[in-house]
N, CA, C and O atoms as a GROMACS GRO file, in nm:
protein
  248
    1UNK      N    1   3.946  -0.857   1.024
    1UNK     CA    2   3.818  -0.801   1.064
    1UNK      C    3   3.709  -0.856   0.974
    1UNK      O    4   3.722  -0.842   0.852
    2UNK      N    5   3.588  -0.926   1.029
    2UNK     CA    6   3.470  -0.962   0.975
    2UNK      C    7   3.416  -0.839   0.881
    2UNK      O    8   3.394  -0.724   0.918
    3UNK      N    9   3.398  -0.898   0.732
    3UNK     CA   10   3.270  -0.813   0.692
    3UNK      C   11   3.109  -0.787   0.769
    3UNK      O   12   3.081  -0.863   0.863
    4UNK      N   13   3.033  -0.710   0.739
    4UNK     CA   14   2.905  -0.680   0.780
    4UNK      C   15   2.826  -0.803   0.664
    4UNK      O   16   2.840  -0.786   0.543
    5UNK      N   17   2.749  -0.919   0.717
    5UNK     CA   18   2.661  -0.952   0.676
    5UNK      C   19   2.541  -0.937   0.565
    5UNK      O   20   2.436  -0.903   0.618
    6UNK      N   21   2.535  -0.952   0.446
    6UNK     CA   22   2.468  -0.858   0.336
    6UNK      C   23   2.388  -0.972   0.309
    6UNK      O   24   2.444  -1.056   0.239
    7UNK      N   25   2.257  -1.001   0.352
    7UNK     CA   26   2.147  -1.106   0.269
    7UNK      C   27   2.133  -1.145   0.108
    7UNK      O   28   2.099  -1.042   0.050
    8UNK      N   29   2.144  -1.232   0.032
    8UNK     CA   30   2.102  -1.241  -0.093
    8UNK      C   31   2.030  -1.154  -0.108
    8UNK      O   32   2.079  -1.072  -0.186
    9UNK      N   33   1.858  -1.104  -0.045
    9UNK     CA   34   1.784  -1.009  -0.082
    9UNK      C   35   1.835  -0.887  -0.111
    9UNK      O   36   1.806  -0.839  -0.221
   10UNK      N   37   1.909  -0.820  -0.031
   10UNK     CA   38   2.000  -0.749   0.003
   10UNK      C   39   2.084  -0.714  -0.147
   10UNK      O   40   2.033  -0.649  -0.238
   11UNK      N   41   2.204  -0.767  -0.149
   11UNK     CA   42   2.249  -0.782  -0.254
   11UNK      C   43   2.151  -0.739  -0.394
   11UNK      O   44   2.171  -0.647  -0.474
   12UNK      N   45   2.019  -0.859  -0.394
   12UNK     CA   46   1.999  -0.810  -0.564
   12UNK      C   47   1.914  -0.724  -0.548
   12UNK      O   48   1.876  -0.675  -0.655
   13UNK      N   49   1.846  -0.666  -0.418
   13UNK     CA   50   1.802  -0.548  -0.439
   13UNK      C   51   1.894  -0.420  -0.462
   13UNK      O   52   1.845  -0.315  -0.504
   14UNK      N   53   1.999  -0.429  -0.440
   14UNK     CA   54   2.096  -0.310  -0.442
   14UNK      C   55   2.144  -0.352  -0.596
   14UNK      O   56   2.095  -0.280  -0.683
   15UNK      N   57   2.206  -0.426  -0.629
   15UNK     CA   58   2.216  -0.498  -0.790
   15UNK      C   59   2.055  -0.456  -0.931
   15UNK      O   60   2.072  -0.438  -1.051
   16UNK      N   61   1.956  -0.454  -0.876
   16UNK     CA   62   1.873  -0.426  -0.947
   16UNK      C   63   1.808  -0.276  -0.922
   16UNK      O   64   1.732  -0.217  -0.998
   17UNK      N   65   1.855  -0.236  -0.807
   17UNK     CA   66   1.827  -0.056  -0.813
   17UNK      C   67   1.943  -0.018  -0.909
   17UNK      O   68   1.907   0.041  -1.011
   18UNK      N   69   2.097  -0.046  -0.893
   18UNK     CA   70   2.186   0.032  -0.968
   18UNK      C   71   2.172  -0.014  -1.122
   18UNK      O   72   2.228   0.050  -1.211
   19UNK      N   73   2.117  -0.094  -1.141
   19UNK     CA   74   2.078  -0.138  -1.284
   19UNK      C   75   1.965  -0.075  -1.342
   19UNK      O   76   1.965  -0.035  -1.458
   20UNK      N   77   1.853  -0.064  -1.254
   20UNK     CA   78   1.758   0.043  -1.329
   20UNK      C   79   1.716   0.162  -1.196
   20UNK      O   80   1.642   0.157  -1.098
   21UNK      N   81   1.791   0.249  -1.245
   21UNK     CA   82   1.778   0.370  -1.130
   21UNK      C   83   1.635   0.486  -1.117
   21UNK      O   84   1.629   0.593  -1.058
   22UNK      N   85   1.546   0.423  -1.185
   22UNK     CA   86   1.421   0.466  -1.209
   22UNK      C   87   1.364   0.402  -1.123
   22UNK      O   88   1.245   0.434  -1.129
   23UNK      N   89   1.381   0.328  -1.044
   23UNK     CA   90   1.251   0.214  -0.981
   23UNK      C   91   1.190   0.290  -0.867
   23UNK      O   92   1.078   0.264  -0.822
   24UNK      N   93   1.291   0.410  -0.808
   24UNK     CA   94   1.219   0.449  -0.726
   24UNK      C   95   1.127   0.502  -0.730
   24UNK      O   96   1.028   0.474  -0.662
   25UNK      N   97   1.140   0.634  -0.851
   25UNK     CA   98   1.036   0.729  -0.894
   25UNK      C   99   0.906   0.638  -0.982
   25UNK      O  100   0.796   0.683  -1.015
   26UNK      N  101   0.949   0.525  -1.003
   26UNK     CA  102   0.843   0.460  -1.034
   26UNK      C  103   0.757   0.394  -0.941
   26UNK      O  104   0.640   0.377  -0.973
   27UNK      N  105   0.785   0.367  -0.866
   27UNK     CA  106   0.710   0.346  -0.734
   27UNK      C  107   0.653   0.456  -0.671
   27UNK      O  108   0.545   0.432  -0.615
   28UNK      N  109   0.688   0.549  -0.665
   28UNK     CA  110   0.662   0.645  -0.612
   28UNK      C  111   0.531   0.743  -0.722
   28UNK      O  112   0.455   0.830  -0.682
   29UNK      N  113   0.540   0.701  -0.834
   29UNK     CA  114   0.455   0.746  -0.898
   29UNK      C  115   0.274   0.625  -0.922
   29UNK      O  116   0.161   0.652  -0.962
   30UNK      N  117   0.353   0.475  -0.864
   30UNK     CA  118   0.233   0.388  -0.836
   30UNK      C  119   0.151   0.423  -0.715
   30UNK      O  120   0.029   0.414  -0.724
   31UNK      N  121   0.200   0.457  -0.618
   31UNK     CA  122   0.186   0.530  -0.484
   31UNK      C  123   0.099   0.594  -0.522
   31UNK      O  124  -0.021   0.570  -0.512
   32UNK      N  125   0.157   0.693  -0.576
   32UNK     CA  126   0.059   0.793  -0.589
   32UNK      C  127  -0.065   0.776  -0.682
   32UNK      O  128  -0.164   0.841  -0.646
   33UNK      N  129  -0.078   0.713  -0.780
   33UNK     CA  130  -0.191   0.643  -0.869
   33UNK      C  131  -0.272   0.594  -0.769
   33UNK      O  132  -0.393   0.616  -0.773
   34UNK      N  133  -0.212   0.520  -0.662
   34UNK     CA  134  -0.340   0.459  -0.602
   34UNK      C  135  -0.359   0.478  -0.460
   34UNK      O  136  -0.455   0.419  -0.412
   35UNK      N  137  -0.279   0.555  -0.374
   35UNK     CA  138  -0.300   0.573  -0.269
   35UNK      C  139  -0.312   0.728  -0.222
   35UNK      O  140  -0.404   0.764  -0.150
   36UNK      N  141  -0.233   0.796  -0.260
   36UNK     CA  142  -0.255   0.948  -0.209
   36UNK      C  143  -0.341   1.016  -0.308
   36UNK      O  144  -0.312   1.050  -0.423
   37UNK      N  145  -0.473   1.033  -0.230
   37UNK     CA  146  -0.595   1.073  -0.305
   37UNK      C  147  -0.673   1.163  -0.269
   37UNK      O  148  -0.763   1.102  -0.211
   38UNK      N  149  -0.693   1.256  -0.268
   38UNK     CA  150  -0.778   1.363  -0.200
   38UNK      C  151  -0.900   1.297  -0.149
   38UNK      O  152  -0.966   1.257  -0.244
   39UNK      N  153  -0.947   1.275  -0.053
   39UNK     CA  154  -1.069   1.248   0.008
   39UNK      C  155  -1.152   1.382   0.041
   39UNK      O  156  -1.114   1.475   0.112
   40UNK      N  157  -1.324   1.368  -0.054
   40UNK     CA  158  -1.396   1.415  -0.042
   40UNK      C  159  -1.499   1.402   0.066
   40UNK      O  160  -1.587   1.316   0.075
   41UNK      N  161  -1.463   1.534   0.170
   41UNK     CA  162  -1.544   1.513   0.267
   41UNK      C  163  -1.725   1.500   0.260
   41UNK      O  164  -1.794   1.413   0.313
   42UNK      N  165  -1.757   1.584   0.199
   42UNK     CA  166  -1.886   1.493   0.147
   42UNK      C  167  -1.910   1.416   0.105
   42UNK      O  168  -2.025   1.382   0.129
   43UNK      N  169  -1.841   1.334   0.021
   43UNK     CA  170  -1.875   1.208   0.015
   43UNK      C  171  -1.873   1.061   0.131
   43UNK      O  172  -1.943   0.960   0.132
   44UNK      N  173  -1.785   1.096   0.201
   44UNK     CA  174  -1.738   1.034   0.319
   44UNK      C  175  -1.836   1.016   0.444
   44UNK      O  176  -1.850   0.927   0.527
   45UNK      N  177  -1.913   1.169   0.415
   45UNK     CA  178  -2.011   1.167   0.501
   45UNK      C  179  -2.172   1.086   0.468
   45UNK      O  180  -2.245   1.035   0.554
   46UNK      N  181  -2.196   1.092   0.332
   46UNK     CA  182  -2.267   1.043   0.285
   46UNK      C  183  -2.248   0.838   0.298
   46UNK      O  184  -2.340   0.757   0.309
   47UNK      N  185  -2.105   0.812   0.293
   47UNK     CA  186  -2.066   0.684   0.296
   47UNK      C  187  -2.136   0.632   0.434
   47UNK      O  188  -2.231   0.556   0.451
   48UNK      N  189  -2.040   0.714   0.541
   48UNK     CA  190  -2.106   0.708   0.704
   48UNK      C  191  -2.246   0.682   0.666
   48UNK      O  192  -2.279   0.565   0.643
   49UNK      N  193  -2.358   0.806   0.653
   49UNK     CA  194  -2.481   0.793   0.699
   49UNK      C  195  -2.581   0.631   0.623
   49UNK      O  196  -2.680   0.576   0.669
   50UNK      N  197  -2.498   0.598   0.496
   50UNK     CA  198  -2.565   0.466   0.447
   50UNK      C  199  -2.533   0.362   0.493
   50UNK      O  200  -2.583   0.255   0.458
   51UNK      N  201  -2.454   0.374   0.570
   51UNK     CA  202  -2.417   0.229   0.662
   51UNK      C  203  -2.533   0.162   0.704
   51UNK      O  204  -2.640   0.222   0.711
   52UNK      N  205  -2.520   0.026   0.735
   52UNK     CA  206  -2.616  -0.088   0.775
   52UNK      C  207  -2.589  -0.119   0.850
   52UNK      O  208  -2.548  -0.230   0.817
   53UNK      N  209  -2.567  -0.107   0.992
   53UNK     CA  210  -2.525  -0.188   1.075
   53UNK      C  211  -2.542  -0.388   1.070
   53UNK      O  212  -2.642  -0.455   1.042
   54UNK      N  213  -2.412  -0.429   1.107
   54UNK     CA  214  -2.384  -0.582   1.108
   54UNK      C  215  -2.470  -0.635   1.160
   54UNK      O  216  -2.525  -0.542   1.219
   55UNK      N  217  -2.522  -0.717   1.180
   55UNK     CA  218  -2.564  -0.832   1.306
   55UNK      C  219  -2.462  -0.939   1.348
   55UNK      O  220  -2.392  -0.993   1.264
   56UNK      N  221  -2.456  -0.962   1.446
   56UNK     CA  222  -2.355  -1.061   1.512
   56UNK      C  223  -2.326  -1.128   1.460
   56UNK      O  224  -2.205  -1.118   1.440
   57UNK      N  225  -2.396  -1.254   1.388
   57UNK     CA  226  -2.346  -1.329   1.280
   57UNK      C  227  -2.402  -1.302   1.153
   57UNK      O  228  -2.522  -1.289   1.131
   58UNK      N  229  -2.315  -1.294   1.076
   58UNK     CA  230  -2.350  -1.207   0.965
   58UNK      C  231  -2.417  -1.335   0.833
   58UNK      O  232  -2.470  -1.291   0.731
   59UNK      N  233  -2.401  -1.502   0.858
   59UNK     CA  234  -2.449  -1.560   0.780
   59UNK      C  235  -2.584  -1.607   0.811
   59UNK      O  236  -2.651  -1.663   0.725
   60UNK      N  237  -2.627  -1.586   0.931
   60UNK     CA  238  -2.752  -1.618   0.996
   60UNK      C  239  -2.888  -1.595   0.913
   60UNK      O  240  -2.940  -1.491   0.953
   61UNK      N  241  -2.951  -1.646   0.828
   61UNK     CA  242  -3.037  -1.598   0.730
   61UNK      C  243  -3.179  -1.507   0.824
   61UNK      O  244  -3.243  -1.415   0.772
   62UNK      N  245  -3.196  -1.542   0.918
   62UNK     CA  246  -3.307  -1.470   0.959
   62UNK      C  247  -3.297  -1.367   1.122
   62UNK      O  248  -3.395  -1.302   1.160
   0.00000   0.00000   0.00000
């Protein structure tokens, strides 16, 4: 019976999780540093109302 197919990637990603078993919670703590962030709805609204609208081509000097 054939083994199941395991990619090099594969392999040393599973080789370098069981070697340092922190990587997840460390990722998971970069995550959170920079992506899950409370968004302030007033500020958001304030972002909206200063908008500039584009012009079609945006290098067009005049």
């Amino acid at each position: 019976m054939a083994k199941n197919f395991e990619s090099e990637i594969t392999q040393f990603l599973k080789k370098y999780k069981a070697e340092h078993p922190d990587t997840e919670a460390r990722q998971r703590e970069g995550r959170g540093r920079l992506w899950d962030k409370q968004i302030d709805p007033e500020l958001q609204d304030g972002y909206r109302a200063g908008r500039v609208p584009q012009k079609p081509y945006v290098y067009q000097t005049n």
